[in-house]
BAVEXLUM-512227 format. One record per residue (C-alpha): x, y negated, z. Coordinates in nm, 2 decimals. Layout:
! residues N
       u       v       w
       X       Y       Z
...
! end
This chain:
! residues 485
       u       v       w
    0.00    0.00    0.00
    0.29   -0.24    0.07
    0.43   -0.20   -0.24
    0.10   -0.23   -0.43
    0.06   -0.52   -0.25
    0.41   -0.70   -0.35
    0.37   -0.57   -0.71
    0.05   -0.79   -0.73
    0.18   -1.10   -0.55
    0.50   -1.07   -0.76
    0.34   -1.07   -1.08
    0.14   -1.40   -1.00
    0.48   -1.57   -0.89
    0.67   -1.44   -1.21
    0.38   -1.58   -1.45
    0.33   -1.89   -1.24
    0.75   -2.01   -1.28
    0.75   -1.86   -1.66
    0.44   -2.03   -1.74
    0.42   -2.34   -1.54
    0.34   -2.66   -1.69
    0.18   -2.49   -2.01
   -0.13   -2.42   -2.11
   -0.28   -2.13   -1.99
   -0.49   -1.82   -2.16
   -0.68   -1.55   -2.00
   -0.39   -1.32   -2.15
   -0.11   -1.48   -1.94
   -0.26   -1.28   -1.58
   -0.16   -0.94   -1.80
    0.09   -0.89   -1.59
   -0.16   -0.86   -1.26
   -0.40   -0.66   -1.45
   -0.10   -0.44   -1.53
    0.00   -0.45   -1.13
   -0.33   -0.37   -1.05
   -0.38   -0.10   -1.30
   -0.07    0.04   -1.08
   -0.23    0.10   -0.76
   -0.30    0.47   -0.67
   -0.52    0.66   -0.44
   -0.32    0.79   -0.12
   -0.42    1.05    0.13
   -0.69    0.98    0.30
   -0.80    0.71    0.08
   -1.17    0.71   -0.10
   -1.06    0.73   -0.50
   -1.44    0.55   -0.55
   -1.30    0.25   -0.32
   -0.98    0.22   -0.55
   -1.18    0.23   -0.84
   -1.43   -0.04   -0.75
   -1.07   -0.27   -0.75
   -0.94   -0.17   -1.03
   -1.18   -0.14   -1.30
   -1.32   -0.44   -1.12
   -1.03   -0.61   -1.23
   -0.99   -0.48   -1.53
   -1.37   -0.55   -1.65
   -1.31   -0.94   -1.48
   -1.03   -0.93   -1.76
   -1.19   -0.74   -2.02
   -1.50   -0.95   -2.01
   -1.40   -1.36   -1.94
   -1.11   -1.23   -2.21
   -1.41   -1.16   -2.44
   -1.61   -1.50   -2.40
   -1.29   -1.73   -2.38
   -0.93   -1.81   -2.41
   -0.90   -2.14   -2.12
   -1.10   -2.15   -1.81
   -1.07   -2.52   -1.72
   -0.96   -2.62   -1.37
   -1.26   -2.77   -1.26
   -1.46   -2.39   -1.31
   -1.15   -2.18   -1.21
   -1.22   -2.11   -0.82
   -1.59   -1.98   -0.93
   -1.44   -1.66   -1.10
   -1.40   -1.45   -0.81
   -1.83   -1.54   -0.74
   -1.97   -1.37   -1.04
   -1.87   -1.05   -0.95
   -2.13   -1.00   -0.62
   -2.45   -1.11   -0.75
   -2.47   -0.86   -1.01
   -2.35   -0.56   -0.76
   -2.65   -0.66   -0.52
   -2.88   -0.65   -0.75
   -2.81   -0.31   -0.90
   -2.83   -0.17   -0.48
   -3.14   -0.36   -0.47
   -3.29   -0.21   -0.80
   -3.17    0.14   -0.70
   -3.24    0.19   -0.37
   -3.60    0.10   -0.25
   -3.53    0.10    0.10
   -3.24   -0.16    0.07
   -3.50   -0.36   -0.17
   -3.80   -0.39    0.13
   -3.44   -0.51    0.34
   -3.38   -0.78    0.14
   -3.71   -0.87    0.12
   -3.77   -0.87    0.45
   -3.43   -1.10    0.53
   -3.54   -1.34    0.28
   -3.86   -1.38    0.42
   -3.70   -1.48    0.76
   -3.45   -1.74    0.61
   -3.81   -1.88    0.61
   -3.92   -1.82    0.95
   -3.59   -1.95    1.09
   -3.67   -2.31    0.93
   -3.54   -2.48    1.25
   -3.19   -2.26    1.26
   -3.15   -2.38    0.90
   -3.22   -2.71    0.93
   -3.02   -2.77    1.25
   -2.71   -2.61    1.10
   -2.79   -2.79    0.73
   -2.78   -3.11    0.94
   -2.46   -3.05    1.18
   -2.25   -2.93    0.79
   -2.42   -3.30    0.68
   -2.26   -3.47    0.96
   -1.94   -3.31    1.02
   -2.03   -3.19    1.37
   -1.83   -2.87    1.38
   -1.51   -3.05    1.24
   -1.34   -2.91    0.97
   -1.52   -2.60    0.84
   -1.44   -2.35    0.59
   -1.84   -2.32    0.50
   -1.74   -1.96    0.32
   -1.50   -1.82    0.59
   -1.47   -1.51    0.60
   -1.49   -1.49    0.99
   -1.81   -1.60    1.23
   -1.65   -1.99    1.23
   -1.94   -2.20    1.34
   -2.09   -2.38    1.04
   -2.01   -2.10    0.81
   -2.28   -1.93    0.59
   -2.14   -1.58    0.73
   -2.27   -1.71    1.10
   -2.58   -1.80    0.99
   -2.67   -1.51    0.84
   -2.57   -1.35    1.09
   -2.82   -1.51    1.30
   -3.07   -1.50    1.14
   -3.02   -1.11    1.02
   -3.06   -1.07    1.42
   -3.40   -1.09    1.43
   -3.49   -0.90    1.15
   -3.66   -0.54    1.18
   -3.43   -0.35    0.91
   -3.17   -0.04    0.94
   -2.82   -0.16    1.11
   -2.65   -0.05    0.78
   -2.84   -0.29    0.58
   -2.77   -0.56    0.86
   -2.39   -0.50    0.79
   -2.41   -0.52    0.41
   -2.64   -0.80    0.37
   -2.39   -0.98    0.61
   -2.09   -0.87    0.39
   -2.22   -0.97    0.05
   -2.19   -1.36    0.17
   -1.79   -1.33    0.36
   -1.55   -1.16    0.15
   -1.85   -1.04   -0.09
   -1.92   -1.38   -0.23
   -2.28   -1.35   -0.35
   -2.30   -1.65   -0.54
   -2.06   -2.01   -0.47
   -2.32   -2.13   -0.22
   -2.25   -2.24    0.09
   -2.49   -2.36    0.40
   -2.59   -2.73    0.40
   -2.53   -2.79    0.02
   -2.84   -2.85   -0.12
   -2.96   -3.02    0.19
   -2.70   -3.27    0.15
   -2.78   -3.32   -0.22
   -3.14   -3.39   -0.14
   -3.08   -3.60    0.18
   -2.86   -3.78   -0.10
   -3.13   -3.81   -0.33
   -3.34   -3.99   -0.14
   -3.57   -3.72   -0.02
   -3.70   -3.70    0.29
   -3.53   -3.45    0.59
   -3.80   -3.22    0.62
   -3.78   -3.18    0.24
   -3.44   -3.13    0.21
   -3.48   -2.84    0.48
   -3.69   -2.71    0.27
   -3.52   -2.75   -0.06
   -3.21   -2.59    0.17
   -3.41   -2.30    0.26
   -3.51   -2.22   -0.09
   -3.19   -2.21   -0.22
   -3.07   -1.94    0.02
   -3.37   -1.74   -0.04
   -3.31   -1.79   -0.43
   -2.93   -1.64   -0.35
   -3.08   -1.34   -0.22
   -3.39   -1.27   -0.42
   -3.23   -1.36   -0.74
   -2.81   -1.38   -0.70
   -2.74   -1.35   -1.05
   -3.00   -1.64   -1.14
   -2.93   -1.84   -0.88
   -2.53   -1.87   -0.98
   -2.58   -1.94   -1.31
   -2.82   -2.26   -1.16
   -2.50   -2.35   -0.94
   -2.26   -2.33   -1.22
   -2.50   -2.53   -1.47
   -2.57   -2.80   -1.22
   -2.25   -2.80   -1.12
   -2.13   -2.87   -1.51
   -1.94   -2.52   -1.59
   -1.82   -2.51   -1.94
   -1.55   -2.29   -1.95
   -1.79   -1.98   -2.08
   -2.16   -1.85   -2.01
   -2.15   -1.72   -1.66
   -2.48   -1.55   -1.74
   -2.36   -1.37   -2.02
   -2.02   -1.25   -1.77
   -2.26   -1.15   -1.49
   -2.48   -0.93   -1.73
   -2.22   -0.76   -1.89
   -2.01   -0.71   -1.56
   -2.35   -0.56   -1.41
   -2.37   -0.32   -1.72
   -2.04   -0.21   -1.71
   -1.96   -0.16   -1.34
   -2.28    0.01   -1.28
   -2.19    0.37   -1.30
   -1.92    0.32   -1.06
   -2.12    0.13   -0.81
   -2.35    0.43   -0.83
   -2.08    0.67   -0.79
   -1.94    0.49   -0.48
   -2.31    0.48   -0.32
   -2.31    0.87   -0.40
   -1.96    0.90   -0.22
   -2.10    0.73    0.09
   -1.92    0.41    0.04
   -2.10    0.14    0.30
   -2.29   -0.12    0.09
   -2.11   -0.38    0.29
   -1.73   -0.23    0.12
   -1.96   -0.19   -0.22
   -2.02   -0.55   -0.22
   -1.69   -0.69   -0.10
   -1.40   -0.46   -0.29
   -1.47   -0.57   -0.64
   -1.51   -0.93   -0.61
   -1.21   -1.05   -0.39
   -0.92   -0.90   -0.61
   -1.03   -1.07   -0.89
   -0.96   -1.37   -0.84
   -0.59   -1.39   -0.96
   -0.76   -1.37   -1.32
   -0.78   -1.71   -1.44
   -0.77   -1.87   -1.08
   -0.44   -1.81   -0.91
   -0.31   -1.74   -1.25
   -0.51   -2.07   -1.39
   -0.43   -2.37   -1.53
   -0.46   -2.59   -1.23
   -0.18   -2.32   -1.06
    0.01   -2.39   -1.37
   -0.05   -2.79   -1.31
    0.06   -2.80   -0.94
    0.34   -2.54   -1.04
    0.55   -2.78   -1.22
    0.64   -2.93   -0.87
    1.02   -2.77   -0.80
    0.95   -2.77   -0.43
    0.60   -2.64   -0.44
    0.73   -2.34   -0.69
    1.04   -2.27   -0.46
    0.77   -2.25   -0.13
    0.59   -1.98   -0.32
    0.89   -1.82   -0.41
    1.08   -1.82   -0.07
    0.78   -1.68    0.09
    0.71   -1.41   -0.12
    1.07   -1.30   -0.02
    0.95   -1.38    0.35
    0.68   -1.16    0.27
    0.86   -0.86    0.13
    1.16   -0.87    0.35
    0.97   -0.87    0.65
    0.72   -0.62    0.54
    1.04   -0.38    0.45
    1.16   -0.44    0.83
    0.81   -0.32    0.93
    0.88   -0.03    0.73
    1.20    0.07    0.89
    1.04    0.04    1.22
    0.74    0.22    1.16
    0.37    0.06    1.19
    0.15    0.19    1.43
   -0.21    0.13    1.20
   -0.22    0.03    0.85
   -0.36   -0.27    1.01
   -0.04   -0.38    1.13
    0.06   -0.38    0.79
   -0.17   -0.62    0.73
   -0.09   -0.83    1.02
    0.26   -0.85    0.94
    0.20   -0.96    0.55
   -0.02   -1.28    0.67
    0.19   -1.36    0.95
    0.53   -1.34    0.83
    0.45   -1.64    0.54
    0.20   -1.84    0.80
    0.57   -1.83    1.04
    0.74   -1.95    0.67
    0.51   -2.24    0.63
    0.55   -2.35    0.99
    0.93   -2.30    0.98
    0.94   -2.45    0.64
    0.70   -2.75    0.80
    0.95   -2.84    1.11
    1.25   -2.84    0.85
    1.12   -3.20    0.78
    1.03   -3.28    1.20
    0.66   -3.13    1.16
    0.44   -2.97    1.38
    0.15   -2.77    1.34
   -0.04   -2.98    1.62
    0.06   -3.31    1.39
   -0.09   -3.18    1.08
   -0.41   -3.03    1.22
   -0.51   -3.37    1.38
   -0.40   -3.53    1.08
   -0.66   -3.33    0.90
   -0.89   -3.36    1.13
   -0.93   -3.73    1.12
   -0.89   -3.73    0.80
   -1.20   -3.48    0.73
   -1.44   -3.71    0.98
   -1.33   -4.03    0.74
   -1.38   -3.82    0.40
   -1.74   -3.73    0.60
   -1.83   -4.06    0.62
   -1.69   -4.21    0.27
   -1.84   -3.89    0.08
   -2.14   -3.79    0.22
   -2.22   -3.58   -0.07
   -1.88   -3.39   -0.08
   -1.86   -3.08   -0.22
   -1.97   -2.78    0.01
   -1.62   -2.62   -0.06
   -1.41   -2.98   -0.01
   -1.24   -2.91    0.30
   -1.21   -2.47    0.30
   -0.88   -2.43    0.19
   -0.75   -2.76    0.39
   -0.89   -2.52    0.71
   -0.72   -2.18    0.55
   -0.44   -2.37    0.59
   -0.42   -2.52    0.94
   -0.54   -2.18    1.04
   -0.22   -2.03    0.88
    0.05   -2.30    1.04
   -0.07   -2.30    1.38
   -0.09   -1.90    1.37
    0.25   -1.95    1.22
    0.38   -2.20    1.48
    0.27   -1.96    1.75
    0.45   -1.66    1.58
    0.80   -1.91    1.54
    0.74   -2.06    1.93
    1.04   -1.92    2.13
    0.90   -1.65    2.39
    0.71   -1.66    2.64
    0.53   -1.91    2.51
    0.51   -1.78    2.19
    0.61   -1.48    1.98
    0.98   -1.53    1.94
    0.93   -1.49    1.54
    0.80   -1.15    1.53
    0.46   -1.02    1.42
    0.34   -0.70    1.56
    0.71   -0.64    1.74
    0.84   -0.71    1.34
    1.12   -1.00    1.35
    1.03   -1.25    1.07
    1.32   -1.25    0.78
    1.32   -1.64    0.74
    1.63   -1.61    0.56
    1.50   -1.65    0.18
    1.36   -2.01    0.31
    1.71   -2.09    0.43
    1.88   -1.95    0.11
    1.68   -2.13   -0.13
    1.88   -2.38   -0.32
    1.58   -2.64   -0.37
    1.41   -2.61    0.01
    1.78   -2.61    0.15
    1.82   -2.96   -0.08
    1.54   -3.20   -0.06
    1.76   -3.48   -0.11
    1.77   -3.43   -0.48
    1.35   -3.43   -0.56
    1.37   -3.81   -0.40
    1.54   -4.11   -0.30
    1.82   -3.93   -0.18
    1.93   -4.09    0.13
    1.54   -4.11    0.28
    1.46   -3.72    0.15
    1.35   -3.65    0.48
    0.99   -3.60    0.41
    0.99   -3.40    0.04
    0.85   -3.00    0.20
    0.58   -3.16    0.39
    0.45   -3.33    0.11
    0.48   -3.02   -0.06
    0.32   -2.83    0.19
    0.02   -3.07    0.18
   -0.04   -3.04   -0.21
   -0.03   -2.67   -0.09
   -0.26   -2.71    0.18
   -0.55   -2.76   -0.09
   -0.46   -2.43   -0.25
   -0.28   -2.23   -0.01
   -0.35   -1.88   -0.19
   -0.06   -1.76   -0.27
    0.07   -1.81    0.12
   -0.22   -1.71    0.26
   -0.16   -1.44    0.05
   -0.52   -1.35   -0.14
   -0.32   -1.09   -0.35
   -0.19   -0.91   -0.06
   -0.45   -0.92    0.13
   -0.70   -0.85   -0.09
   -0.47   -0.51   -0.22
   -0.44   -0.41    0.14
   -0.79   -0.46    0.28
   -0.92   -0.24   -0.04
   -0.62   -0.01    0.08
   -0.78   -0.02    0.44
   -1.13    0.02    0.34
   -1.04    0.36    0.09
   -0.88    0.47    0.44
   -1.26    0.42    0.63
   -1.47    0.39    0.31
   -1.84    0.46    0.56
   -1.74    0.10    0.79
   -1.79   -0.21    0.67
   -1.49   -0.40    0.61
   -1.59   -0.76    0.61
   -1.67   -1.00    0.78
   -1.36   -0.96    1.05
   -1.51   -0.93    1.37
   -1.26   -1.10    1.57
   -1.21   -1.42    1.72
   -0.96   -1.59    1.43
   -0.85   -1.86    1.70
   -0.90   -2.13    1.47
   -0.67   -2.41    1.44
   -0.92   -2.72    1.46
   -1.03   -2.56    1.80
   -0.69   -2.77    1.97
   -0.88   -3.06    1.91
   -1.24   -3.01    1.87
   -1.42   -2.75    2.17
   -1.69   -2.55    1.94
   -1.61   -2.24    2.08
   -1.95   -2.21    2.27
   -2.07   -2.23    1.90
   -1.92   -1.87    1.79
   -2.12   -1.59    1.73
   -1.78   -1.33    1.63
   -1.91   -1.15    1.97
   -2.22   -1.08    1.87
   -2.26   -0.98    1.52
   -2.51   -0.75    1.38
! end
């Protein structure tokens, strides 16, 4: 799994410095397809849950390579969304029991009109601070917590429960996220109680009718790049038999719905043009690079030493770069706590100045201060923090050290005053942090995971994620990660 893992993050970074500052085409993420097209099924491991990543990927490919050449920036991060909407519709049209579910969970998106509207209105007004609105965790203000509260009180199987939850964290049933379309009606003009109600008939559209109600997102939203429809309608037609096959294996709906749409996204987003825009930064392209080799080098001591679960393994890979990107961050006299309250006040000015921001605006600025103050806690000398070392793994920060363009910032600035050159990198970063994060490598290892315990839902992660804005802003009486369906 490690080296599945690398294979795929490697290929984006070896397209990404070839290619940067070109123009892209949907043929330039071969390379991943070819990584992914690598991966095997180990003992143990569901071959049904490999397959629904790799011919997931492969038919993402196949499919957008059929209806375009260019996927413009602005339509890029939508790719990895049209991948669950059809999948829940075919469970839906296949199993009758799952269908009276649904229906049953979209009637009560109804019946909770005052959880709806109160959390519609606190993502309006910025009350949680920053919030990644799609997290992938039980964050308060994210969708996934909201569904989850509202899937509480509904009379359905547990099972269903788990993989209606699933199919809006890490299975992204459509790009919608909590608060949107009240915000765009409050903005309109309407009145609250209308734009409550406009709110809850969007999230009842998402469910009833996911491949319908992306397409509405993605044409109101101005997508051009290609006809989403026509993508989600042939990605339903082809990946049917193997969703099927899956459900026949025993697969839990809530892995069905989340394996085939996160690995995606390295097709004509990570490997995208706006990649290949920000890319043509030296220092940004050597952060990538120095932390892949953070990545790999410290996943290879973990190796030697032997990992206790194959979660560990997954727990070293996303802590070894969020320790990079703090290291990297106090090279220029950083801290974590100095960027998250930057942020922070920033996002309540950015509230007030653009009311009708985007529901996604701020997800990736919170990915990020979740990974550099996890990071600064891994780097923080013992006993106050980790010593450097993830899961008892010492954190090889040498390639950051070694590299000749992070070890001389002088030369991408006025060279006496270069003293500020890898934060500013770090902050063009810090709006698309996948790569460090890593999506790649998590999303190869979490399929990796799941193939291990195909019958338990994989997503959302039940687990307090300690997040970062929490050093300034108290929400945690907000959470619900202790009490999930």
């Amino acid at each position: 799994m490690i080296k599945e893992a690398l294979s795929a993050q490697r290929a984006d970074i070896g397209v990404i410095k070839e290619k940067r500052g070109q123009t892209f085409t949907i043929g330039d993420a071969q390379p991943y397809v070819d990584a992914v097209n690598g991966m095997t099924v180990g003992e143990g491991q569901s071959p049904e849950v490999i397959d629904l990543h790799v011919q997931s990927v492969n038919a993402h490919y196949e499919i957008l390579k059929g209806l375009t050449e260019y996927v413009r920036p602005e339509d890029d991060p939508f790719v990895e969304h049209y991948q669950t909407p059809p999948i829940l519709e075919i469970l839906v049209e296949e199993d009758t029991g799952f269908k009276e579910s649904m229906s049953k969970f979209i009637d009560a998106i109804a019946t909770n009109e005052a959880l709806v509207g109160r959390e519609a209105v606190r993502r309006y007004g910025g009350f949680y601070g920053p919030t990644c609105v799609v997290d992938f965790a039980f964050c308060p203000g994210s969708t996934t917590s909201v569904v989850n509260e509202i899937l509480k009180g509904v009379d359905i199987p547990t099972a269903h429960k788990k993989a209606i939850l699933s199919a809006k964290s890490w299975g992204m049933n459509t790009s919608y996220g909590i608060g949107a379309a009240f915000a765009d009606s409050i903005e309109a003009g309407k009145t609250t109680a209308q734009a409550v109600r406009d709110e809850i008939e969007m999230l009842q559209m998402v469910y009833r009718e996911p491949i319908a109600a992306q397409t509405k997102l993605m044409t109101d939203g101005g997508h051009q790049s290609f006809d989403v429809k026509e993508y989600m309608l042939k990605y339903k037609e082809r990946m049917k038999p193997l969703i099927l096959k899956a459900v026949e294996a025993g697969v839990h709906y809530g892995n069905i719905v989340t394996v085939p749409a996160y690995c995606v996204g390295d097709v004509a987003h990570h490997i995208a043009q706006s990649m290949f825009n920000m890319a043509k930064d030296d220092v940004i392209m050597a952060i990538m690079e120095a932390e892949t080799d953070v990545l790999a080098n410290t996943l290879q001591r973990g190796l030697e030493q032997g990992y206790d679960s194959a979660y560990d393994v997954l727990s070293v890979a996303t802590g070894s770069t969020a320790c990079g990107a703090a290291y990297i961050l106090e090279k220029d006299g950083f801290t974590a706590p100095m960027v998250i309250d930057l942020l922070t006040k920033r996002f309540y000015n950015y509230v007030q100045l653009y009311p009708n921001r985007g529901a996604a605006a701020e997800l990736h600025n919170v990915d990020f201060m979740d990974m550099i103050h996890r990071g600064s806690n891994i780097l923080e000398d013992e006993p106050i923090g980790n010593g450097g070392k993830v899961r008892g793994v010492k954190v090889d920060l040498d390639p950051i050290e070694k590299n000749e363009v992070l070890a001389n910032p002088q030369r991408y600035t006025y060279p006496a005053c270069g003293i500020t050159v890898r934060f500013s990198a770090l902050m063009r970063l810090a709006d698309f942090p996948c790569l460090l994060t890593s999506e790649p490598v998590t999303a190869t290892l979490m399929t990796n995971i799941i193939a291990l315990n195909p019958e338990v839902p994989g997503s959302p992660a039940r687990v307090c994620k300690d997040c970062a804005v929490c050093i300034l802003t108290k929400r945690h009486s907000h959470c619900s990660w202790h009490d999930t369906v």
